[in-house]
C-alpha positions in Angstrom: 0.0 0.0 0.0 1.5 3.5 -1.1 -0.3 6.7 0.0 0.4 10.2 -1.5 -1.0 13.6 -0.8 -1.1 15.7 -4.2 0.2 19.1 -2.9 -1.6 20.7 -5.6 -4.7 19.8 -4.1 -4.4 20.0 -0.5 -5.7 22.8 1.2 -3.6 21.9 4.9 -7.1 21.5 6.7 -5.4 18.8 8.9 -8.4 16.3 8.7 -6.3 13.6 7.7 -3.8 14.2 10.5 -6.8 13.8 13.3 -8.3 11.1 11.7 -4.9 9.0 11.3 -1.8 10.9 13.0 0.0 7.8 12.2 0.4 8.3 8.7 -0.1 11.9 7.8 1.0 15.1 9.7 0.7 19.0 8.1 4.3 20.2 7.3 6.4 23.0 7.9 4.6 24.3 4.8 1.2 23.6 5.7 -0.1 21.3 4.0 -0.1 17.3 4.4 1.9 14.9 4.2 2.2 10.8 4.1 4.9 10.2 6.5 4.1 6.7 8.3 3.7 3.0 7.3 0.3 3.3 6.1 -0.3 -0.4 5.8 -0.3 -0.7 9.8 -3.3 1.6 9.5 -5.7 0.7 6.6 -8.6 1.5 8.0 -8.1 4.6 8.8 -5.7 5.6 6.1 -8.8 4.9 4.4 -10.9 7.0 6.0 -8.9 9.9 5.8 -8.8 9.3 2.3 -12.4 9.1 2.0 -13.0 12.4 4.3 -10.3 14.6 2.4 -12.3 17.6 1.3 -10.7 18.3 -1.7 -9.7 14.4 -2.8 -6.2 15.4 -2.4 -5.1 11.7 -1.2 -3.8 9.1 -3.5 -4.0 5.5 -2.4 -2.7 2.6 -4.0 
């Protein structure tokens, strides 16, 4: 499982990072990023995904 944030598309609401602050945190640039093992945390990598307001993350 790979997980990506599209920078382009993130709008550094921080959703992701209360949802799964495993995998994603907001950056010294404010917006998102995939930082953990995101396997570990499927379900909620998912539903982070799923939440995004703007679609901005990528799983595969």
């Amino acid at each position: 499982m790979k997980v990506f944030v599209k920078k382009e598309d993130c709008i550094g609401c921080g959703m992701c990072a209360d949802v799964c602050p495993e995998v994603f945190e907001i950056g010294s640039d404010g917006y998102s990023d995939a930082t953990g093992e995101p396997s570990a945390h499927y379900d909620k990598v998912m539903e982070a995904a799923e939440i995004c307001p703007v679609n901005a993350i990528e799983v595969q």
